[in-house]
TORMAR-136330 format. One line per field, with one value per residue (C-alpha): residue number from 0; residue in three letters; x, y, z. Coordinates in nm, 4 decimals, padded with zeros to 6 digits. Layout:
num	NUM,...
residuo	ala,...
x	X,...
y	Y,...
z	Z,...
% end
This chain:
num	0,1,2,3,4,5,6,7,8,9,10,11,12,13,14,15,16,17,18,19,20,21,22,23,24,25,26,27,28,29,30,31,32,33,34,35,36,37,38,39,40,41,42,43,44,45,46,47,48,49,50,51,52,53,54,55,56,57,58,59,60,61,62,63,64,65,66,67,68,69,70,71,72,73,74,75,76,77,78,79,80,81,82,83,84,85,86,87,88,89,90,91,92,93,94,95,96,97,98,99,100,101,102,103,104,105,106,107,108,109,110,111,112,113,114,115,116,117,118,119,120,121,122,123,124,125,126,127,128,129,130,131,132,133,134,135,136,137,138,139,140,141,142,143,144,145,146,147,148,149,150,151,152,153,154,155,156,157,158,159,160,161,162,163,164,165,166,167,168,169,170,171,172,173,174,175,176,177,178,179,180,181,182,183,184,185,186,187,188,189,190,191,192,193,194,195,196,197,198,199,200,201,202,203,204,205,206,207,208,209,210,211,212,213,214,215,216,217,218,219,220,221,222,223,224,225,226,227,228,229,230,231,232,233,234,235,236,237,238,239,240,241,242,243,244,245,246,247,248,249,250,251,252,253,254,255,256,257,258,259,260,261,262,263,264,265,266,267,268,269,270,271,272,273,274,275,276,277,278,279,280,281,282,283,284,285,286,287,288,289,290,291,292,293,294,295,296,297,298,299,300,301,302,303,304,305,306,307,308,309,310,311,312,313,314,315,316,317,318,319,320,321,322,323,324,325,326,327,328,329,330,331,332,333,334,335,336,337,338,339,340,341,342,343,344,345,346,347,348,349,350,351,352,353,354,355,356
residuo	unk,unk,unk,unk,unk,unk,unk,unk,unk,unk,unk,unk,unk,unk,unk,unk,unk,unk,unk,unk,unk,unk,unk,unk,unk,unk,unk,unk,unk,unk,unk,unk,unk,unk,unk,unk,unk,unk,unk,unk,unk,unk,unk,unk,unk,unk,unk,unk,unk,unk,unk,unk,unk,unk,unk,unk,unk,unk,unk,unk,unk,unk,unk,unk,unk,unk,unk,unk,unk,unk,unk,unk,unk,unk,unk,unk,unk,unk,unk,unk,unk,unk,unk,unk,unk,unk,unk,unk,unk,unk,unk,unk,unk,unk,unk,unk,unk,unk,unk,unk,unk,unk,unk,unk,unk,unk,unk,unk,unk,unk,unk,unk,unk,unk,unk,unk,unk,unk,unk,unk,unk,unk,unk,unk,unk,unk,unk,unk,unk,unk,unk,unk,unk,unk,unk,unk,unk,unk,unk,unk,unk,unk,unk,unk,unk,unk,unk,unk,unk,unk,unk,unk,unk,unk,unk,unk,unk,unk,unk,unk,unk,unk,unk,unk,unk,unk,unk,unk,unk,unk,unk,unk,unk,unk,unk,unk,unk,unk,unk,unk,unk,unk,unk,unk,unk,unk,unk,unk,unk,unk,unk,unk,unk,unk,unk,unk,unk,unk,unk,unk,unk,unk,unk,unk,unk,unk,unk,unk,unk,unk,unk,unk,unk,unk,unk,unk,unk,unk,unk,unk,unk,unk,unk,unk,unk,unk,unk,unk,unk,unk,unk,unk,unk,unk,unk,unk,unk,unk,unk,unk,unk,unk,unk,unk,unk,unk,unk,unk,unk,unk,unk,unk,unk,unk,unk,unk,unk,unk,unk,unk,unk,unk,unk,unk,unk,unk,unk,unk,unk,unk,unk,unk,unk,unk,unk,unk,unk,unk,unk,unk,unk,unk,unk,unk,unk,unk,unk,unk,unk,unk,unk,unk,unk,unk,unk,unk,unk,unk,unk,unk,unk,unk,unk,unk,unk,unk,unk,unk,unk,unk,unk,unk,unk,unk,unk,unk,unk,unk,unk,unk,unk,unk,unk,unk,unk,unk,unk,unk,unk,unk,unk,unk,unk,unk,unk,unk,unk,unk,unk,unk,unk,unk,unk,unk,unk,unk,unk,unk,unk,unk,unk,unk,unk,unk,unk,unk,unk
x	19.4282,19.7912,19.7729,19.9449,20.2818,20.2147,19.9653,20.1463,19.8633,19.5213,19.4190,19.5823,19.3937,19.1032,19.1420,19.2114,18.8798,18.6810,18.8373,18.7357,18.4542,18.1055,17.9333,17.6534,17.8585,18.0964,17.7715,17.6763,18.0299,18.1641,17.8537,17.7703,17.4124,17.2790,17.5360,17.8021,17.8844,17.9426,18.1792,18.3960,18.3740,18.5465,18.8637,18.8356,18.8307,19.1887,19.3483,19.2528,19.4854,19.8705,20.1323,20.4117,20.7405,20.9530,21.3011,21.5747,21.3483,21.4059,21.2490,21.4139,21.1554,20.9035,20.5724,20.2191,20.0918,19.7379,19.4782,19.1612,18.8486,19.0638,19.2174,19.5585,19.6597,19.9471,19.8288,19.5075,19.3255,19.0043,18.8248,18.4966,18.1786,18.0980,17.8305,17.8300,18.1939,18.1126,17.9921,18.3784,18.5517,18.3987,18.5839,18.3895,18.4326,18.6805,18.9470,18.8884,18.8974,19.2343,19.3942,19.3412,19.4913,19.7675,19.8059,19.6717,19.4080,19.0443,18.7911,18.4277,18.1913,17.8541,17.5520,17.4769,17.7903,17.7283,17.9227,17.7469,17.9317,18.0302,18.2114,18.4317,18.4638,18.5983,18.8367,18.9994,19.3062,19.2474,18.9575,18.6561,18.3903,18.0368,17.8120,17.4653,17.1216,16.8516,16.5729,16.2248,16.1700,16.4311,16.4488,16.5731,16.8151,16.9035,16.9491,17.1353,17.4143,17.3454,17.4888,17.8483,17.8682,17.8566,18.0883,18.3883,18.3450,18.4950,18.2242,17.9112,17.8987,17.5934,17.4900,17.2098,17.2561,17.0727,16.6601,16.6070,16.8390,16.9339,16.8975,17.1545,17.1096,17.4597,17.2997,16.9708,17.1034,17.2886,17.0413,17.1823,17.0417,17.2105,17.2758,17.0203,17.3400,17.4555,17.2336,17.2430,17.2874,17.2708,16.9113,16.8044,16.4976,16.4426,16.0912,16.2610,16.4560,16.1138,16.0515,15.8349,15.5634,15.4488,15.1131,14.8311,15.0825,15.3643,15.6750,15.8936,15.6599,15.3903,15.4813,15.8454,15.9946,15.7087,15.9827,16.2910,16.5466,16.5235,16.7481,16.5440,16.6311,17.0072,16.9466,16.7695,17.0380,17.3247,17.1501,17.1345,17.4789,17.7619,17.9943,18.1575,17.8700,17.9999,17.7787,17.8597,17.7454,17.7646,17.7640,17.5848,17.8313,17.4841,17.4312,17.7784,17.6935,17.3600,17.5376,17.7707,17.5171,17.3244,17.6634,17.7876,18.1966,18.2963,18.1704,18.2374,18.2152,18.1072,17.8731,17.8600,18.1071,17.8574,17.6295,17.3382,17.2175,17.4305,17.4848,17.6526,17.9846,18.2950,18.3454,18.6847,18.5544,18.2816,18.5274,18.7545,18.4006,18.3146,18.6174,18.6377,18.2590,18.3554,18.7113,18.8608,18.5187,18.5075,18.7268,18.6295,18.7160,18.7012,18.5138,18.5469,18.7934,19.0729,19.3271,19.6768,19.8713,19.8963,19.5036,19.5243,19.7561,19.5258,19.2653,19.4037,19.5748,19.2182,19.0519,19.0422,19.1855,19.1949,19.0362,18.7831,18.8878,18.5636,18.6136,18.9564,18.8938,18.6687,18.9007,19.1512,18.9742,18.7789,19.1949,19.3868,19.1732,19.3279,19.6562,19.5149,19.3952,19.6540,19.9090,19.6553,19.6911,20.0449,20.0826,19.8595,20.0428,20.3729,20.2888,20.1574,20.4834,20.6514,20.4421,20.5392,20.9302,20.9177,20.6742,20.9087,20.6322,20.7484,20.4014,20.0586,20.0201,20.2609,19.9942,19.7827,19.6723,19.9759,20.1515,19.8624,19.9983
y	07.4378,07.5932,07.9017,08.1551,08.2782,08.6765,08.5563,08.7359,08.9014,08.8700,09.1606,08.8990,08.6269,08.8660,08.9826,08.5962,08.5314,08.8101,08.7122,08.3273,08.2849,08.2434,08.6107,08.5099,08.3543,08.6264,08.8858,08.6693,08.6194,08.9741,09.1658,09.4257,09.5616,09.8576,10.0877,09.9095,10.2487,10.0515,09.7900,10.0238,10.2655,09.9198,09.9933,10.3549,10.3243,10.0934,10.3544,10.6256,10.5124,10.5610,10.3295,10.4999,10.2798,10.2777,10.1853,10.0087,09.8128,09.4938,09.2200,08.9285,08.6561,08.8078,08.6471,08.7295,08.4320,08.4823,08.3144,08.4114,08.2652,07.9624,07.9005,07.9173,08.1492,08.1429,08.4432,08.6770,08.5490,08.3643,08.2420,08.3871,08.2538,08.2105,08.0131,07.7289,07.7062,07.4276,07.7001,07.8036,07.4525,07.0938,06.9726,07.3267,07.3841,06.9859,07.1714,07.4562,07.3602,07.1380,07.4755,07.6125,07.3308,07.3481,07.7197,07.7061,07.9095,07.9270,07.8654,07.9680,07.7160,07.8722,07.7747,07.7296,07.5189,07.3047,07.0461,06.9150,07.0871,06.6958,06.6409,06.9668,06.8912,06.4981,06.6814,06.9173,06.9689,07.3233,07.4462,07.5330,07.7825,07.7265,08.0402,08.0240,08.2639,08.1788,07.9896,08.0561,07.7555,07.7325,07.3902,07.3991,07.6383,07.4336,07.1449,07.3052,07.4177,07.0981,06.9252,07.1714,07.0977,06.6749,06.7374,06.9901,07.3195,07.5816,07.8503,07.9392,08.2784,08.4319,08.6318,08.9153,09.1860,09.0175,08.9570,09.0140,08.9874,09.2864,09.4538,09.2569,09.4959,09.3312,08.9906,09.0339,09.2219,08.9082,08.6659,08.4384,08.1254,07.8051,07.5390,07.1929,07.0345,07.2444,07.3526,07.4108,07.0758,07.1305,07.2650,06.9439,06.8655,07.1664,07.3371,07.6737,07.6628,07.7125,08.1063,08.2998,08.4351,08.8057,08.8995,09.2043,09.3750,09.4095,09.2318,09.2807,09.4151,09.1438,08.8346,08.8322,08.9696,08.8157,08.5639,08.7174,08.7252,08.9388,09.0193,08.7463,08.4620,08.5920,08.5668,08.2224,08.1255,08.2285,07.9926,07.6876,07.7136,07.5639,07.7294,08.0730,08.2964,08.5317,08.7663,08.8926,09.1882,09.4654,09.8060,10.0283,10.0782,10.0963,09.7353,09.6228,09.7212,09.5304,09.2091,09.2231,09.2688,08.9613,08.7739,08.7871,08.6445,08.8507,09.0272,09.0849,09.4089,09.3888,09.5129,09.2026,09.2660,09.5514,09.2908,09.3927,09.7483,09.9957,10.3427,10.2297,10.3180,10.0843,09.8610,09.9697,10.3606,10.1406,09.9557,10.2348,10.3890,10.0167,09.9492,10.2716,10.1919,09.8452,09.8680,09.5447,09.3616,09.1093,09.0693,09.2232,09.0791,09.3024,09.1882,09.3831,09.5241,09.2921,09.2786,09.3589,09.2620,09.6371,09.6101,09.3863,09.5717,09.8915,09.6732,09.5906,09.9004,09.9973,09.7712,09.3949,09.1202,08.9551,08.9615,08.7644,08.7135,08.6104,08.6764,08.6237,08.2838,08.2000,08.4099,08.1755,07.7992,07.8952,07.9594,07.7179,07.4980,07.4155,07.4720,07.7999,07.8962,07.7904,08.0148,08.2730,08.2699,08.2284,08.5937,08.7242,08.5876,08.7010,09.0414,09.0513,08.9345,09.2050,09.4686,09.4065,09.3668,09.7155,09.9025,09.7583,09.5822,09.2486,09.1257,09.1725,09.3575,09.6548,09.7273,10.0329,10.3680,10.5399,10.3845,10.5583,10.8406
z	09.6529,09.7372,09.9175,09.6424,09.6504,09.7362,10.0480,10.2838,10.5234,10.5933,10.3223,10.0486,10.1838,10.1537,09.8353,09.6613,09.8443,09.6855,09.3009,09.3161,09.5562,09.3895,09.4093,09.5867,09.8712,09.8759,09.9418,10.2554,10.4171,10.3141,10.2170,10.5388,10.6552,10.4208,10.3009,10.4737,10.7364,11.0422,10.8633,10.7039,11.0643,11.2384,10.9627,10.9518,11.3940,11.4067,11.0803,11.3299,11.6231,11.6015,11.8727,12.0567,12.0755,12.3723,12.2473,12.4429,12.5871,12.7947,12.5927,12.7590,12.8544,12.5903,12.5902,12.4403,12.6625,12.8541,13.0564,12.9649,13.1483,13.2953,12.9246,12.8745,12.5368,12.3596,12.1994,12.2682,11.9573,11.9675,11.6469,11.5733,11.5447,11.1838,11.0200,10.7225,10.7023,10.3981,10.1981,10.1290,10.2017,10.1806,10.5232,10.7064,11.0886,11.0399,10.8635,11.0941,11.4005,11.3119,11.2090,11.5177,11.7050,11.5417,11.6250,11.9279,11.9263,12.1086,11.8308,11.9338,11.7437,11.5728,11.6508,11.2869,11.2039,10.8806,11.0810,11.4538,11.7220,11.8817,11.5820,11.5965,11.9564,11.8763,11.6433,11.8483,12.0427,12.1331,12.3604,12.2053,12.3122,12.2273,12.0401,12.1428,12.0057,12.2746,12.1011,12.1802,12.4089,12.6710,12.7261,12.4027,12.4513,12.7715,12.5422,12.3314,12.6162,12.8080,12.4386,12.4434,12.8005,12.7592,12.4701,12.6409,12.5242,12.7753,12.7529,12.6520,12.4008,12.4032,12.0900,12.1971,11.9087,11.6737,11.7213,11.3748,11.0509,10.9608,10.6249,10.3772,10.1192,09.9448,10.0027,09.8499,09.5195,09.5121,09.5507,09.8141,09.9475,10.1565,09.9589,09.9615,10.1466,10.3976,10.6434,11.0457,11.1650,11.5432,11.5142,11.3855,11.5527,11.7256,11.7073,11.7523,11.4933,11.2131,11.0708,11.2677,11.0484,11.0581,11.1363,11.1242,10.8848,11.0116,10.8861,11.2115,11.5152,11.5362,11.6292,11.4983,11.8376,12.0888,12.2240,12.1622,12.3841,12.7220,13.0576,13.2385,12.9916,13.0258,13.4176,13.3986,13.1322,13.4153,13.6576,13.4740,13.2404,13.4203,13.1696,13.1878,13.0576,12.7789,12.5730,12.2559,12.0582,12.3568,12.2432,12.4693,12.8405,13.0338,12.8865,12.9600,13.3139,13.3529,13.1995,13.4803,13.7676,13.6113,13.6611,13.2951,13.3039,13.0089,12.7398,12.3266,12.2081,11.8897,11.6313,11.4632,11.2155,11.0559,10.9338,11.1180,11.1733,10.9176,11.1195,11.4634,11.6103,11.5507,11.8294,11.8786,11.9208,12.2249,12.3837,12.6146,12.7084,12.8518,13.0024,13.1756,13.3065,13.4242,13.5688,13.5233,13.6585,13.3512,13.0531,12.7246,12.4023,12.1060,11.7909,11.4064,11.1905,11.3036,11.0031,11.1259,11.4434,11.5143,11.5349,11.8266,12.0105,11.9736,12.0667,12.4559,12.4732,12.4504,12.7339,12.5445,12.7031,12.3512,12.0228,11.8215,11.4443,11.1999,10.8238,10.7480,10.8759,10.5793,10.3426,10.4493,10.4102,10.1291,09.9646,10.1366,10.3432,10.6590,10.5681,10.4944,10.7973,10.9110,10.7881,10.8355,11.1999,11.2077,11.0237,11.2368,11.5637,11.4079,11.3291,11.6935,11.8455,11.5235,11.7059,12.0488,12.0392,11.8121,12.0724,12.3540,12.5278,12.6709,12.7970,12.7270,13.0561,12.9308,12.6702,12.7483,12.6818,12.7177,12.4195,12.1910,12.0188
% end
């Protein structure tokens, strides 16, 4: 399917997605936890923030190039984790993964990818990062990272804000449930992968959470992961600082895109108060609300060293495939570059605090 004619940002792409997807998939990918506060604070948190130019500037030699974790960026955009990419596209995480190649851009693989993270990996010419939720057994988790090692991924991204699902109130009205054909193909096999059942009455408390993720499985995971160790989903500063004594390389701040617990601050509105508690000791990426090329540069004028993009990636290949996608990242990057050369900032490292009006 063409990409239409008046697809000119990511909010097009968004709202093409929202007229032709199938309701019920459109309440999964878009649809935020309860009343939606947190996913419309990660907007309301970049609309907030205004950029002062400097004018005259010497842009000669202008670059928005990066190394992040040993990875060389041509921009400071990473891919998302995002699940069941066949729900919007038949080719999935294939026709991903090939779009980001050809932007060259760092795509972080999900866990629960309809397609098996080896085959992404045999696709790609762009390194890949690996998204990881700690399953109850570890030497299934260790199998699991052992797998993304053997097959080239860059770095392993841990995902800790999420023990339970969250309330999909959206989701539920809508009656949502994965397709017979797509389903998460990398936990084939895997005893961790079955539902937990509740006991003694209570639907989350008893026995739900019994082996759910802790500090000393992050620790353990540290000391067998020959990866970079990233995790995702770090709100709280006093976290931020544990992760880094337990040897953490970077972290995501993100509150998973609003999807999980309704009420919490945007992760934009987080992210100074964790870069001002870490000082440089490990690079943050920002995660949420990214929609403009303006948003990124508030974003590291904040304290990111780049950005993680998640739902306008399925807006994108559920319109235009991989061309889609595509041309989704390319605005993005070029309204990036826009931003720059009109703020007067020749290189990422002119981007801070003191161009925030």
């Amino acid at each position: 399917m063409a990409v239409p004619d008046d697809t000119v940002s990511l909010l097009d792409y968004e709202r093409h997605f929202r007229a032709r997807i199938d309701p019920a998939i459109g309440s999964y990918i878009n649809g935020p936890a309860g009343d939606g506060q947190t996913k419309r604070a990660n907007r309301e948190a970049f609309e907030r923030h205004r950029l002062m130019p400097s004018v005259l500037a010497d842009m000669r030699g202008a670059s928005a190039k990066s190394v992040l974790l040993g990875a060389e960026m041509a921009y400071p955009i990473l891919l998302a984790p995002t699940a069941y990419h066949q729900l919007v596209h038949p080719q999935g995480e294939l026709a991903t993964v090939e779009a980001a190649g050809l932007t060259r851009t760092v795509m972080t693989v999900s866990l629960l990818s309809s397609v098996r993270l080896e085959a992404i990996a045999k696709r790609s010419i762009t390194p890949l990062w690996f998204q990881l939720y700690l399953q109850r057994r570890r030497e299934e988790t260790l199998s699991l990272v052992r797998r993304a090692e053997e097959a080239g991924y860059r770095a392993l991204v841990v995902t800790v804000d999420a023990p339970v699902n969250g309330m999909r109130n959206a989701q539920a009205r809508a009656g949502f449930k994965l397709p017979m054909q797509i389903r998460p193909v990398n936990l084939d096999g895997l005893e961790g992968s079955a539902p937990v059942r509740a006991v003694n009455g209570s639907p989350v408390f008893q026995g739900m959470l019994d082996e759910a993720a802790r500090w000393e499985d992050i620790a353990w995971l540290r000391d067998n992961c020959r990866l970079p160790l990233i995790l995702k989903g770090i709100l709280n500063p006093h976290d931020a600082l544990r992760a880094v004594e337990v040897g953490v390389d970077a972290l995501v701040v993100s509150n998973h895109g609003g999807r999980i617990l309704d009420g919490l601050p945007a992760s934009l509105d987080v992210l100074p108060l964790i870069a001002d508690r870490l000082d440089g000791r490990v690079p943050l990426i920002l995660d949420g609300g990214i929609r403009r090329g303006t948003d990124i540069v508030k974003a590291l004028a904040l304290g990111a060293s780049a950005v993680m993009v998640g739902e306008p990636v399925l807006h994108a290949l559920h319109i235009g495939g991989m061309p889609g996608v595509a041309h989704m990242l390319t605005v993005l990057q070029t309204e990036f570059e826009v931003a720059m050369a009109l703020l007067g900032k020749a290189s990422l490292a002119e981007i801070n605090r003191s161009m925030l009006f």
